[in-house]
N, C-alpha and C positions, 0 to 999 in steps of 0.2 A: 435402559437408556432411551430406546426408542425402538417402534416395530415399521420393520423396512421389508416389503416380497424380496425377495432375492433372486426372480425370474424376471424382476423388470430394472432396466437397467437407468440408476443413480446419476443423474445427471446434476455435474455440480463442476464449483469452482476449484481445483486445487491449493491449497498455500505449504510450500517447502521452507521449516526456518533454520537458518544459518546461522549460529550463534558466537560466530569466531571474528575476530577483527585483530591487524597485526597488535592496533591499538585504539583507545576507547577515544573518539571525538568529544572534547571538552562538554559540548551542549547535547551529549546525546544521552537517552536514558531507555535506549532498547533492550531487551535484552541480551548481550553480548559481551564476550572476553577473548583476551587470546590462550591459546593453546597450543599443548608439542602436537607432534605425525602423529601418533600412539592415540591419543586422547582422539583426536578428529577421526581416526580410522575407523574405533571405538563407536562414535557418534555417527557414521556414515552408515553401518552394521545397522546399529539401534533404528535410524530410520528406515532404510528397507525391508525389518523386520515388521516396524509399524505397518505401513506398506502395503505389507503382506495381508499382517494381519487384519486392514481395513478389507480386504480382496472377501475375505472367509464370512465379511457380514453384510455386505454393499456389491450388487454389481455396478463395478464404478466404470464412469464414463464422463473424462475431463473436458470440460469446453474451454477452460483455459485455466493454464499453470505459470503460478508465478514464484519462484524461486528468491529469497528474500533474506536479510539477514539484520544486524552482523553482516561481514563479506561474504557470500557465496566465494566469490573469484579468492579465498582466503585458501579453500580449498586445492586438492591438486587438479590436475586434469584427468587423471583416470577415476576419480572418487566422484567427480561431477558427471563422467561418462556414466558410470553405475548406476547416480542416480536417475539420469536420464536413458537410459537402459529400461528401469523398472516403469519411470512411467510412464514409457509410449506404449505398454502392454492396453493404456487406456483412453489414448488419444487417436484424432484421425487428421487427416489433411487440414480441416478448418479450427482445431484449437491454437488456440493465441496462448504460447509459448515464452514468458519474460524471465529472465535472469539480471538481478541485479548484480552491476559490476562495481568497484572500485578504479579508479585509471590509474592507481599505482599498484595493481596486481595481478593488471592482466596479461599473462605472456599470449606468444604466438601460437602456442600447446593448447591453452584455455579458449582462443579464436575458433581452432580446427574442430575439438570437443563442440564447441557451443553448436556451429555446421550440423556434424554429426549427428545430436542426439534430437534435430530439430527444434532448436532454440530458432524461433521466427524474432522478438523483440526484446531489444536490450536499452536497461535502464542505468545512464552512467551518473553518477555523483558526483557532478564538478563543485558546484555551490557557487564559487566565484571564480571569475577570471583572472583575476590578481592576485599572485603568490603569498604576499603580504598579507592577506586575507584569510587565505589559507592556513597561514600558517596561525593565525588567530583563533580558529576554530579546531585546531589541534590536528588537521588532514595530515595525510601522509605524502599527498600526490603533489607536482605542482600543475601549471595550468600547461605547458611546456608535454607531458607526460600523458595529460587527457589527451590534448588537440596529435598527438602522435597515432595513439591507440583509437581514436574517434575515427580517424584517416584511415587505419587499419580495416575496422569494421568495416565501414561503407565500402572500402576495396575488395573484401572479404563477399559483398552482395547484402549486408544487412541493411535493409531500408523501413527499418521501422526502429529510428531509436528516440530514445527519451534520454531530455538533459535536464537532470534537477538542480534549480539554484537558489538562492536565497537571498535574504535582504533582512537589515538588521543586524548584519554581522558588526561585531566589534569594530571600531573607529574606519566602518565602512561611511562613504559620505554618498550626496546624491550623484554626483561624477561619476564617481568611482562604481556604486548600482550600475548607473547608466553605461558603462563603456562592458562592463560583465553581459548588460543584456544586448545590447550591440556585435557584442563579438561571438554570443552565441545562436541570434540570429541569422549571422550571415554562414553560420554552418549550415542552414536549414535544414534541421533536425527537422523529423516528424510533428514530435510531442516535446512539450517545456513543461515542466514544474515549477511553481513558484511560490515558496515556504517564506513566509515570516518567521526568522528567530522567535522561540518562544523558553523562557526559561524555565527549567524543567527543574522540581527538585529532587533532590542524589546525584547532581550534574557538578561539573566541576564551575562550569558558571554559576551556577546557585550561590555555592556555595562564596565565589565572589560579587559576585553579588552582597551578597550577606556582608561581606569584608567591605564596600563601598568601592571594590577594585575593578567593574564591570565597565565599559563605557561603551555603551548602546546606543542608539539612535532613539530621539523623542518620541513624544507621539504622530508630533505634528510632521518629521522628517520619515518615519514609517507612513504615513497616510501619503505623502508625496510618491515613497517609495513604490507604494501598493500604486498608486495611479497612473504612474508610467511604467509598469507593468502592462498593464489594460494598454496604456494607448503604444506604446511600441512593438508589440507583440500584436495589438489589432492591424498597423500599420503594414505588419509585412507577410498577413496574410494568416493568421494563428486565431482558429475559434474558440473562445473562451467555453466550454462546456462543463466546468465545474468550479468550485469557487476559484482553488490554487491550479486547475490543469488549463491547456491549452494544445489544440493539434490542431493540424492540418486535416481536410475534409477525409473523411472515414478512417483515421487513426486516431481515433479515440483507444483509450483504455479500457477493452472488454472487461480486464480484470476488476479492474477499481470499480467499473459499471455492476458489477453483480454484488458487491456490497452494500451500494450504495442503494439498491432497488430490490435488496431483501431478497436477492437468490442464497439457494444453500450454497454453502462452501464448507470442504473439509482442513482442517490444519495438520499438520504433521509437522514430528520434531518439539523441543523443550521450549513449555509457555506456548505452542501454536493453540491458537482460538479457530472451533468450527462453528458452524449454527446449521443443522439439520434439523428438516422436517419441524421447526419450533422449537427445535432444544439447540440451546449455546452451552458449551462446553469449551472446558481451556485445559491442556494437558500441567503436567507437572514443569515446575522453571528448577527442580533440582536435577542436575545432569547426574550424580550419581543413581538415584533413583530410576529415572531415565534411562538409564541405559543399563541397569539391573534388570527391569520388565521389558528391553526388546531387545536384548545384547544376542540373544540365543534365541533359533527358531521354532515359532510358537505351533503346536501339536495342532490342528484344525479345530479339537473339542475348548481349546482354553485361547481362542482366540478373543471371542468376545470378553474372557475376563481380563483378560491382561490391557483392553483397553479400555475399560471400565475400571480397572485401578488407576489407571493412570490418568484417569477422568473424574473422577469422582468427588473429589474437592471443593469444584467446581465446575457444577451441573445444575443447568436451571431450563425450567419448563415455561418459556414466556406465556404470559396471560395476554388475553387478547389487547388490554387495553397496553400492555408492553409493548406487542407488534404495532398497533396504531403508532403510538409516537416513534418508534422507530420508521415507521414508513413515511412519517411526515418528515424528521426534524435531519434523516440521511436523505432521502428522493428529493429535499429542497434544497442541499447544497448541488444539486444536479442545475443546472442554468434553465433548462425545461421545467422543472418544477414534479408537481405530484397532480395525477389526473382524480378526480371526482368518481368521475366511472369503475377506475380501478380500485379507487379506494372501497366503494359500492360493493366490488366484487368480490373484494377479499373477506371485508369486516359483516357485511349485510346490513349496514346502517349509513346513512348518508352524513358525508365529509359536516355539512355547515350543522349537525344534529349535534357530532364532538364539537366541532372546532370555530361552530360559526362565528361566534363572539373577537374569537381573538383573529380569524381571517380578517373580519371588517372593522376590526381596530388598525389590523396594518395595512389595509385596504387603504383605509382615510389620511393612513399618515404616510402612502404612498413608498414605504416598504414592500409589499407584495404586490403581487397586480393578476388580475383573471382572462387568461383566453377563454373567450364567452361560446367560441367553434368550438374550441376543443374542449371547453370544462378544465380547467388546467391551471393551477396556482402556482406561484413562480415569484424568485424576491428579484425587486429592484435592484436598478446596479446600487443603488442607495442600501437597500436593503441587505445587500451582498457586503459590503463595506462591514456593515456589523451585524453580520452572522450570526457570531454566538448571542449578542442578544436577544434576535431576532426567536432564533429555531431554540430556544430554551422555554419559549413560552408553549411551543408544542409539548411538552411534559406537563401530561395530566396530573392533577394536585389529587 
């Protein structure tokens, strides 16, 4: 799969997936289900064995771990200690530590645990602030149940949280957006997320969709939606530094930051995706599978095959000009853009020798725009508005 010294030590991003939800949110299509004690116990094993087994091929050294699901918080609290048990064997003081939570499944058990195993930044899923909304989108929680367990946290000493919300929801209106982003401004959270409903197909909205029984927001009341994002979120102090994120000064998302600018990251757990050293790999998404190859601990000599089965699938060697457009069309949903120089460094050919044509096409149409100090390309807020069609012309033909 790939040749790693194993006397210098692996510096990379963590991803733990959580695969369990009490229940599947109508517009989601990650992958997740629910499950009895027995099954998650089962899964909890299989990961630490993974784990392990990454230990026996990588000296791993986490800059930051992000715990993701599905619910993490679905889990118990001693299962989540275990797993934060095993990876502080690879952290130190300065990794950035996030667990994503649900607010209807966090006890005061899962609080203490999170303390504990140096959980520093928690990601909660409100999405809206009005129960009605909620309950649209097929949540469990109400708004009632966050704003409790939020109070908690911050009581608790966490000061680096994230509140992800959305817009576009079902017979959500511009009002109704607007009082959502209002009442979780004056939390003054850290960090905000802010997702456009996007329908997914295998979703349960798809599929109404499909039936004409959907009723979403236009286009022209989502472009409203996205705009008073930008400006009530700029208003009370929140830097926009990636298309949908926004924090407050030096709370950014280390984790999101290392995908997006082409650090290695390892995955761990059923369907988790790594990309080392140039190779992307995604494990297996069958749990019985899964946890057949790491349910039982692996001998030192059959480490690397048991992860190499369970990689194998899918395992791909990117070509250079692969990593090119991945470093343009992820490093430019970053609000800083993608540097010249670095691009230089990596590839050993200069950025305008790819890309020059279509730089100075959205150059002229005032989409992109150049810091001439820095060498540094970057899309306009115009630019940023439409994204995907923008950063699709970076995929070389």
């Amino acid at each position: 799969m790939m040749t790693v010294n194993k006397n210098i030590p692996c510096r990379l991003s963590l991803y733990i997936h959580i695969p369990f939800c009490v229940k599947k949110c109508l517009y989601c299509d990650f992958l997740s289900f629910s499950a009895d004690s027995s099954k998650k116990e089962k899964y909890v094993s299989a990961l630490l064995n993974e784990l392990s087994g990454w230990e026996r091929i990588l000296k791993l050294h986490f800059d930051t771990v992000f715990i993701g699901g599905g619910t993490p918080t679905c889990l118990k609290p001693q299962h989540l200690f275990k797993i934060g048990q095993a990876v502080s064997k690879y952290t130190d003081e300065n990794t950035e530590f996030t667990i994503e939570a649900n607010p209807g499944t966090i006890s005061d058990e899962h609080i203490e645990v999170f303390k504990k195993i140096g959980i520093n930044r928690i990601s909660l899923g409100l999405q809206s602030a009005l129960n009605s909304e909620l309950a649209n989108l097929g949540r469990i929680h109400t708004y009632e149940e966050f704003y409790k367990n939020y109070q908690k946290l911050k009581k608790a000493g966490f000061d680096n949280i994230n509140i992800d919300i959305m817009s576009g929801i079902p017979y959500q209106t511009l009002e109704s957006y607007k009082d959502t982003l209002n009442r979780v401004v004056s939390l003054e959270p850290q960090h905000i997320s802010a997702y456009s409903l996007i329908v997914e197909p295998n979703t349960e909205f798809y599929k109404m969709q499909e039936l004409g029984k959907l009723k979403i927001a236009d286009e022209d009341t989502d472009r409203k939606m996205y705009g008073m994002t930008k400006e009530i979120l700029k208003n009370y102090g929140y830097t926009r530094y990636e298309i949908s994120n926004y924090s407050l000064k030096g709370k950014e998302c280390r984790h999101n930051i290392a995908y997006w600018t082409g650090k290695d990251y390892l995955g761990i757990g059923l369907g988790a995706s790594s990309y080392i050293g140039g190779v992307r790999f995604t494990g297996t998404k069958d749990f019985n599978k899964y946890t057949k190859i790491f349910v039982k601990s692996s001998p030192r000599d059959s480490a690397l095959l048991q992860i190499k089965e369970n990689t194998k699938d899918d395992c791909i060697q990117l070509s250079d000009t692969e990593k090119m457009e991945e470093f343009m069309f992820l490093g430019l949903r970053m609000c800083k853009g993608v540097s010249k120089s670095t691009f230089m460094e990596k590839f050993g050919v200069e950025m305008n020798t790819v890309y020059g044509d279509v730089i100075k096409h959205y150059l002229q149409n005032n989409l992109l725009a150049e810091e001439t100090n820095s060498g540094r390309i970057y899309l306009t807020d115009r630019g940023q508005d439409i994204s995907n069609y923008v950063l699709s012309d970076f995929i070389l033909k």
